[in-house]
Structures are given as C-alpha cells and as structure tokens.
C-alpha positions as CSV (number, residue, x, y, z in Angstrom):
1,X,-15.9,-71.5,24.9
2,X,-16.1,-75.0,23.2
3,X,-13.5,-74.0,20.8
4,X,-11.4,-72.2,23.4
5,X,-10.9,-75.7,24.9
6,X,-10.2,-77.4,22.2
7,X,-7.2,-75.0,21.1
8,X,-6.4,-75.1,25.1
9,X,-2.7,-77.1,24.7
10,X,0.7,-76.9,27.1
11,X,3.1,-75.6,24.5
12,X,6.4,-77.1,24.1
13,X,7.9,-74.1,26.1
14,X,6.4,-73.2,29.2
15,X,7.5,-70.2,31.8
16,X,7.4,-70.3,35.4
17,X,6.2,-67.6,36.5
18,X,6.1,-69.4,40.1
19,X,7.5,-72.7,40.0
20,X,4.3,-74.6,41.7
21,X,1.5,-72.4,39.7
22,X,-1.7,-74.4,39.0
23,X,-2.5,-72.7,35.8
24,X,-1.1,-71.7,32.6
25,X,-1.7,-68.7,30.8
26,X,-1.3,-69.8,27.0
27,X,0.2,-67.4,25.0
28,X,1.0,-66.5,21.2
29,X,4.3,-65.3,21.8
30,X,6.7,-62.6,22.4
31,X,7.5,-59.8,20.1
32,X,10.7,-61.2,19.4
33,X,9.4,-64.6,18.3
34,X,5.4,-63.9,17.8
35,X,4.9,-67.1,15.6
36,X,6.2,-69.6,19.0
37,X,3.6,-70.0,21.5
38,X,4.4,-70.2,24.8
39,X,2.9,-70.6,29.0
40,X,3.0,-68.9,31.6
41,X,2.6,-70.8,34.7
42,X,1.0,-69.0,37.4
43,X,-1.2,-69.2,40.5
44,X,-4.5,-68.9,40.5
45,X,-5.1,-67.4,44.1
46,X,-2.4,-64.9,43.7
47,X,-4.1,-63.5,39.9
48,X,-7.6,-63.7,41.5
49,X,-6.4,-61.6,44.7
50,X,-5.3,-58.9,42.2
51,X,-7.6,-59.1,39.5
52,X,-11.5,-60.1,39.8
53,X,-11.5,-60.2,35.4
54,X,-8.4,-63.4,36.3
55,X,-11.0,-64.5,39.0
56,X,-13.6,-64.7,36.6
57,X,-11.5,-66.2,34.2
58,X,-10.4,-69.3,35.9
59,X,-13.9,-70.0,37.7
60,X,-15.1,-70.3,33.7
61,X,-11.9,-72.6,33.0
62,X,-12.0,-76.4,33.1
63,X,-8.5,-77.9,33.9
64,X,-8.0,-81.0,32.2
65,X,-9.1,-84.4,33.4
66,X,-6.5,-87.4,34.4
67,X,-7.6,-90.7,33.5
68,X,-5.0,-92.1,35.5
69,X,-5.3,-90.6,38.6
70,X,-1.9,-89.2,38.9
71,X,-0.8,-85.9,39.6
72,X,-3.4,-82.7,39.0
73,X,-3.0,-81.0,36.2
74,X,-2.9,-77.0,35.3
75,X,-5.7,-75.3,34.3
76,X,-4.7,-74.3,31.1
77,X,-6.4,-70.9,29.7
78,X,-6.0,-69.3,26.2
79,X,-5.0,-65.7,26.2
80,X,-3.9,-66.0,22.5
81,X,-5.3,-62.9,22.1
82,X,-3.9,-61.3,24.4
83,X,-0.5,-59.1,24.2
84,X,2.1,-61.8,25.1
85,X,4.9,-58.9,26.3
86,X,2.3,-56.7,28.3
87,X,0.4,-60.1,30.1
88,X,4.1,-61.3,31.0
89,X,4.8,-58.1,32.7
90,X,1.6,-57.8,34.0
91,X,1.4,-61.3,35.9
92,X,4.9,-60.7,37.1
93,X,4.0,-57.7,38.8
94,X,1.1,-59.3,40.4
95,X,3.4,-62.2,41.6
96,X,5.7,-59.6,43.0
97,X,8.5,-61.2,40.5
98,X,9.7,-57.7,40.4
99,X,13.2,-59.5,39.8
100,X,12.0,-60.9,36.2
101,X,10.3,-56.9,35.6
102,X,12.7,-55.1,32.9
103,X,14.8,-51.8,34.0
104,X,12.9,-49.8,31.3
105,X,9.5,-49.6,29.2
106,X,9.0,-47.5,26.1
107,X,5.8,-44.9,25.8
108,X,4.2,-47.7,23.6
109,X,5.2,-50.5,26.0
110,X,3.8,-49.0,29.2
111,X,0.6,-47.7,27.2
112,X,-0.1,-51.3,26.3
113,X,0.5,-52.3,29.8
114,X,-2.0,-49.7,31.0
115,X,-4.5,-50.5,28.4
116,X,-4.4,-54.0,29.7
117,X,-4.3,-53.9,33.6
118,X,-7.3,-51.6,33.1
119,X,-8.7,-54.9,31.0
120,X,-8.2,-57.0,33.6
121,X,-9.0,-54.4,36.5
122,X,-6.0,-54.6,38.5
123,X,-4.7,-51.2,38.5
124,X,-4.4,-50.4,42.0
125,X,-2.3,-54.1,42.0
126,X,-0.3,-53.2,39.0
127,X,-0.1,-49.3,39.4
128,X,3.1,-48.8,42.2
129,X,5.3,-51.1,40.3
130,X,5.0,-49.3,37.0
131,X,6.7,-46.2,39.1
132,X,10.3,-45.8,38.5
133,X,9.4,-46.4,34.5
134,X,7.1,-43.2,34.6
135,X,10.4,-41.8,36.3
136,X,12.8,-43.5,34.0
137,X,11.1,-41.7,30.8
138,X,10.1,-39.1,32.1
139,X,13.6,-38.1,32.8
140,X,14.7,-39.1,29.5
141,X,12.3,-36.9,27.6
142,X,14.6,-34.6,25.9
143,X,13.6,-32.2,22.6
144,X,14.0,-34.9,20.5
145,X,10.8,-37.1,22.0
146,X,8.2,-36.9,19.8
147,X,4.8,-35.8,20.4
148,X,3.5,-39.3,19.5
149,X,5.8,-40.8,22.4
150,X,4.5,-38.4,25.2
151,X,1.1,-38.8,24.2
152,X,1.5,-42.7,24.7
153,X,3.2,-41.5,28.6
154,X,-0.1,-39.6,28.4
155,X,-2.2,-42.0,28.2
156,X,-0.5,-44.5,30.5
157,X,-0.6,-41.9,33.3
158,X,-4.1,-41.4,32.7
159,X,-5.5,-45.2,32.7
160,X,-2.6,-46.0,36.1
161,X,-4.2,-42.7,37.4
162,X,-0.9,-41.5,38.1
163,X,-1.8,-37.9,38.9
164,X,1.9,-36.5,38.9
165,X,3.2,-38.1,35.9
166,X,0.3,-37.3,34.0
167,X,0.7,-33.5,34.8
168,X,4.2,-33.7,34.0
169,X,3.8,-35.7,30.5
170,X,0.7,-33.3,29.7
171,X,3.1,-30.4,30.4
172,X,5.7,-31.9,28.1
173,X,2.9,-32.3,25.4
174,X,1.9,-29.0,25.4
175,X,5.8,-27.3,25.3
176,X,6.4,-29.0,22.1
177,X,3.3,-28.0,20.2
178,X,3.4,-24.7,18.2
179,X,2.8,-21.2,18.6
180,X,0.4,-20.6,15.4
181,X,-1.6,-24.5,15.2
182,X,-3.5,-26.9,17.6
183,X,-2.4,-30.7,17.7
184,X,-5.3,-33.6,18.6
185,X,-3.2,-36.4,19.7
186,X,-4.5,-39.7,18.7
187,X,-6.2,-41.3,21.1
188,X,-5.7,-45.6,20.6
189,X,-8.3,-45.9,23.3
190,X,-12.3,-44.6,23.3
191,X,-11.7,-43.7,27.1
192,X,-9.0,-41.6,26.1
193,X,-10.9,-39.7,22.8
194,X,-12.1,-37.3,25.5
195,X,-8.9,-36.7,26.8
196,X,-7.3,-35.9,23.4
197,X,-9.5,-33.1,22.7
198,X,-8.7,-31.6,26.1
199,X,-5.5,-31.8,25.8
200,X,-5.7,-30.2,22.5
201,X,-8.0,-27.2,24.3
202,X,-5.3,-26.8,26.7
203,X,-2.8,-26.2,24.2
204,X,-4.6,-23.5,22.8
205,X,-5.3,-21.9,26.2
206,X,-1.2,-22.1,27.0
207,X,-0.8,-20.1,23.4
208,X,-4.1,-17.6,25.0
209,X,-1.8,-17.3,28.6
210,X,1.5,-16.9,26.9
211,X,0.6,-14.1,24.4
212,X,-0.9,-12.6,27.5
213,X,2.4,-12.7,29.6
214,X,4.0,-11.4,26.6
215,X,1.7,-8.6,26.1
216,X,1.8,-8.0,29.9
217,X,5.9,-7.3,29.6
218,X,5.2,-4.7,26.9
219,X,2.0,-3.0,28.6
220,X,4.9,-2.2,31.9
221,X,6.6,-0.1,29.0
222,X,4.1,1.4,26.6
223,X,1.8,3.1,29.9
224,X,4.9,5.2,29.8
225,X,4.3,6.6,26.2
226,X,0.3,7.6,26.8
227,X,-1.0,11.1,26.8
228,X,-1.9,11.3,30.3
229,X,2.1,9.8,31.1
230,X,3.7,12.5,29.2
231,X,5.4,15.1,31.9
232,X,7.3,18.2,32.3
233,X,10.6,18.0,34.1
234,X,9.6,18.0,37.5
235,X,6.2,19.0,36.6
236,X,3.6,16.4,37.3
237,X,1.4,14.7,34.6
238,X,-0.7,17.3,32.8
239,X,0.6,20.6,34.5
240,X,2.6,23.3,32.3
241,X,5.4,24.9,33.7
242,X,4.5,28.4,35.2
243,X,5.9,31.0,32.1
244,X,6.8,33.5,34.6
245,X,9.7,31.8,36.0
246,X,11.2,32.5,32.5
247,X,12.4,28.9,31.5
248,X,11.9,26.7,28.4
249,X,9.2,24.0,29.2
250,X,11.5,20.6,28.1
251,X,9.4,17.2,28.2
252,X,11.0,14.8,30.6
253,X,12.5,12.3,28.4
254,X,13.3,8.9,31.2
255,X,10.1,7.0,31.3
256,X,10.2,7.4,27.5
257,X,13.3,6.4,26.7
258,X,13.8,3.6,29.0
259,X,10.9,2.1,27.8
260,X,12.4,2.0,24.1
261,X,15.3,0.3,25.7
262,X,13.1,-2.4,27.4
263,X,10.9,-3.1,24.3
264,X,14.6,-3.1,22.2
265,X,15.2,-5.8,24.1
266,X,12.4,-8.1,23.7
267,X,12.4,-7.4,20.7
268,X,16.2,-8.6,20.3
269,X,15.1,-11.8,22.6
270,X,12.9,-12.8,19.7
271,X,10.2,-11.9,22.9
272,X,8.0,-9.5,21.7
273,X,5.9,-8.1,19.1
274,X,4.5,-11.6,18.1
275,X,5.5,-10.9,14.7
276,X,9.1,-12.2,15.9
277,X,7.3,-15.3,16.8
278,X,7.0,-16.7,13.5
279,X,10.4,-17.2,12.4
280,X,11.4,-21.1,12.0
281,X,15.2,-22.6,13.1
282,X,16.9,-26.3,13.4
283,X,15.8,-28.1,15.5
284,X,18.0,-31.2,15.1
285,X,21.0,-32.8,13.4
286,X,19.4,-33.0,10.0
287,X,18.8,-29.0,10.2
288,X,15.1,-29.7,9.5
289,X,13.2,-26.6,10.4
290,X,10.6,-26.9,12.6
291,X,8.1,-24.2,13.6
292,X,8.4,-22.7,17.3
293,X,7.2,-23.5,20.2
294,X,5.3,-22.8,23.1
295,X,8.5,-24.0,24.9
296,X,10.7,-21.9,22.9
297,X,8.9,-18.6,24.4
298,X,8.9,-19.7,27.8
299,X,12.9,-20.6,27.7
300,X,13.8,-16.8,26.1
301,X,11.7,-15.0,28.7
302,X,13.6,-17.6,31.1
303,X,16.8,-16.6,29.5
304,X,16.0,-13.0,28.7
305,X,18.7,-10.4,30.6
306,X,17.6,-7.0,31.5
307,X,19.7,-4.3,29.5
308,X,22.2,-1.8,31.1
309,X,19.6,1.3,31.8
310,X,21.1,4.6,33.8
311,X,17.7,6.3,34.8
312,X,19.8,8.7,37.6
313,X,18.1,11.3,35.4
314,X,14.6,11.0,36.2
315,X,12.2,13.4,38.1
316,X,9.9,12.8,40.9
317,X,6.9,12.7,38.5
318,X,8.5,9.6,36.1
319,X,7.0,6.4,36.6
320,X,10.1,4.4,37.3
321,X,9.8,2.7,34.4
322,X,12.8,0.6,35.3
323,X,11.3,-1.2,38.8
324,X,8.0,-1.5,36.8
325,X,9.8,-3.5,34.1
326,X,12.2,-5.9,36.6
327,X,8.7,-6.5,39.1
328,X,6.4,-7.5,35.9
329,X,9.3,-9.5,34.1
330,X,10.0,-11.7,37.7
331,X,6.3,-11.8,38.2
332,X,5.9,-13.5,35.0
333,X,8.8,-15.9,35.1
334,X,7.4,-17.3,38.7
335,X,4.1,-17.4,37.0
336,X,5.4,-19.6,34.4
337,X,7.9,-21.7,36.7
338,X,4.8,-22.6,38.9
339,X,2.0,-22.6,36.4
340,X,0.3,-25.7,35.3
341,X,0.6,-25.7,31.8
342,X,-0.7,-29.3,30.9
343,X,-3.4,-30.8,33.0
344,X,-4.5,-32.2,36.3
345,X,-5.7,-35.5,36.3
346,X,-7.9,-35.0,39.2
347,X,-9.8,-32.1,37.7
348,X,-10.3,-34.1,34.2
349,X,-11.7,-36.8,36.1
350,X,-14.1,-34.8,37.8
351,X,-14.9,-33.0,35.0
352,X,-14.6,-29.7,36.3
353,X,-12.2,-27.0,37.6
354,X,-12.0,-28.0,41.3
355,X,-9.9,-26.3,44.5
356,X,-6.1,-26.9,44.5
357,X,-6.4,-28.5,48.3
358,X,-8.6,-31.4,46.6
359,X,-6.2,-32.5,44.1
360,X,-3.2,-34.8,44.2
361,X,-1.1,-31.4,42.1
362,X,-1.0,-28.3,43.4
363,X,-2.0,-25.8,40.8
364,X,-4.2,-22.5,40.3
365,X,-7.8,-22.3,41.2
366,X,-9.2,-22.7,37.4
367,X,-6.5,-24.7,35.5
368,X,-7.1,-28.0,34.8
C-alpha cells in the first residue's frame, strides 16, 4: 500500500471521464501508446453504486492532502496494473458514457472486458451494454472465424452470463470442429477450465448425434432389403404364391430398388456411408485443405434433394419405401434446425441437465 502511494501521481494527460469526478484512475496506457500513462477521472459514488471491488477500493485510498487550503484534490488510485483499454470501457459503461463506448469489440477485446467486470463484480452493471457487440460479432462470424476467436465470444458470454449468446457462440464452436478429432479450447481463465472440457464433450456428442441421424436416413432404406421385407407380387411378407393358379412366383422388386436409389443419393451427397466423410477440400483462398466438419454434414443433409423415383409399380404389401424416406429425411432436418448443438448456459451452471421451461434457451430435455 505504502509504495502504491508513493507511485500515486496525476500524469501529464488526464481523461474526463465526467468532467467534475473526484478521483482518478491512474493508468499505464492504451494499447496504442502502452509506454504514456494516463487518468481517468471519474466519480467515486457512481463506480461504488456499480461495483462494491471500486467501493472497496476508494474507502482504502487516501486523496492527497492541501497544505494551502485551496480546492480538494482527486483521490488518485493506481490501477497500473490493470488493462488500460478494458478499465476505459469499463468505467464508461458504468458512467452511462455510452457516447465515448466504441461501435465494435473484437473476441479478445470483449473477453478481456468480461474477465475484468467479473474482477471488479459489476456484471449485472456492465452486462446490457456489452449487448449489440455480442450481436455485432456474432453476426459477423463467417467460416473464416477461427476457433480461437469464438472461444474468446465463449468465454465472454459465459463470465456476462449471457445465456443466448453463449448458446449461439457454443453452437458456432462446435460446427467448425471436425468429424474424426476432439478440440479442448484453451481456457485463459481457471473458472473457465471446466467449461473447455465440456465444451470439448459436447463436441464429441454432436459427432455421436450426427452419425446417428446419418445412420437413421440409411436404416428408412436398408429395413427394405431384410429377409422378413422380401415379398411376392401382391403376396404379403413370407407367403408363396399358391402353384395351382399356374403362374411364375416373381419377387416384387419396388421397396428394393427404390431403396438403392435413396442410398445412391446420399451416397452422391457425400451423406452417407461415413467412409465418404473423410475426404478433405478448400476451405479458403489459399486452397489449404482442411478436414470436414461437423457443419459440413449438417449443410448437405440441409442441401440434399430427393431423386426422381416412379414407385406407380408397387403392390399393396411394399413398404412405401418412398414416404418412409421423405418423413425420416424432414424429421431429421427439423431435428437439426431446432437442436441445441452447443450448450446452455443455464444447465452448465447448474451443473446438470435441467427442464427446458427453467432455462433462459429453449432446448431438449437432456442437452446441455
């Protein structure tokens, strides 16, 4: 504390923050010139209403004394440790200076704003304002955001409790992971480290759910082909056709055949087997190959047309292989539109799978 005050100086530049503050916040200085100090003048009661760590802070600090019995002076406190661009922002908001906030944030940015308004517990205070640049990037997240970049949206979400945005970012997370390997984002916090490896669960539960949809859209074809399936022409399952009535038994061929069209398809699609999962393609500019991912899947079953199929021939014993197909393939794609396939913030916090009606995003019974 002693050697707090004795480095506790007005530098040369000082910021209003609010023009009649009684403190100021010393700083080491902005990213652009980190090696200029520079103050912050604020108000004490308006810091202290928002944040009891501020409260604490200037009930500790000792403003300096006036020998000559003029005007007060600040209380002058040293926060050269501090992030100089985030505590700008930060005491901005809390002024409601919304006209000296930026339009945008990067991921690292608005993570480092997180990190600190959960320092100086003023969350709730800081939380609404940091809105429209959750909105802002998530918007712009396009293929080429890394996985580095979301995970920094991540984590913001997560420590502004932002229960929307953090589903959404999670979800963007997990699209651009692969198919075949799991990802553990790195977590720049210790209350995030738990939160990483979840994240990194979820991603290999999305591959489990996927292969299942997948697998689910091949099953509605190959039923057709087992033994108990096979049929005479209009003969049902497992019954011959009588040998007096002096005809050739002839298999019905429609449930078999359209199936061999369905599964042509995916197969074209790059859908199904999974074996047609592992090819690689460009991904950007530079052509550098990249492996697929979990997003690539979900936009070809999106995209994925049913083929031209004339099943006029079939008998009253064939499965209507066609119907089953269209029915399982919409089923699946409204499972995927609507399914939560990062997490819910609620659920993490609680540590356990609750209802959908508890939590601030709707999702499925289960899926956190």
């Amino acid at each position: 504390m002693d050697e707090q005050k004795k480095m506790a100086q007005i530098p040369e530049s000082v910021a209003n923050v609010v023009a009649d503050g009684d403190a100021i916040l010393v700083l080491s200085g902005f990213s652009g010139s980190p090696e200029t100090p520079i103050g912050l003048r604020v108000s004490t009661h308006a810091l202290s209403l928002a944040s009891p760590a501020f409260k604490n802070t200037f009930a500790t600090a000792t403003p300096p004394t006036n020998a000559d019995g003029g005007a007060a002076q600040p209380t002058i406190v040293n926060l050269l440790d501090e992030d100089a661009d985030a505590i700008y922002i930060l005491v901005n908001i809390l002024h409601l200076r919304n006209d000296k906030l930026p339009a945008h944030l990067p991921p690292s940015g608005l993570r480092r704003l997180a990190i600190l308004a959960q320092k100086y517990a003023c969350v709730v205070a800081a939380g609404r304002a940091t809105v429209h640049w959750f909105d802002r990037l998530y918007f712009n997240t396009s293929t080429t955001t890394n996985s580095a970049e979301i995970w920094s949206m991540i984590e913001a979400a997560y420590l502004f409790d932002e229960a929307t945005f953090f589903a959404r970012f999670t979800t963007s997370w997990i699209f651009k992971q692969s198919l075949h390997t799991k990802q553990i984002p790195l977590a720049t916090t210790a209350e995030t480290q738990k939160l990483a490896l979840m994240l990194a669960e979820r991603q290999s539960q999305a591959q489990i759910l996927l292969r299942r949809d997948i697998d689910m859209l091949a099953d509605s074809c190959a039923f057709t082909f087992s033994k108990d399936k096979v049929h005479y022409i209009d003969y049902a399952p497992g019954l011959s056709p009588d040998p007096d009535e002096g005809r050739q038994a002839v298999t019905c061929p429609v449930d078999s055949e359209g199936a061999k069209e369905y599964l042509g398809a995916l197969r074209d699609a790059k859908i199904w087997p999974s074996l047609v999962w592992g090819d690689y393609k460009p991904r950007s500019s530079n052509s550098a190959l990249q492996d697929l991912t979990i997003s690539d899947v979900v936009e070809r079953v999106k995209a994925f047309r049913e083929p031209e199929y004339d099943d006029c021939d079939k008998c009253e014993f064939c499965e209507d292989v066609r119907l089953t197909f269209i029915e399982t393939l919409q089923s699946k794609r409204e499972e995927q539109e609507k399914r939560l396939w990062g997490l819910c913030l609620d659920c993490f916090k609680a540590g356990m799978a609750k209802g959908s009606g508890e939590c601030r995003v709707e999702h499925a019974k289960g899926a956190l």
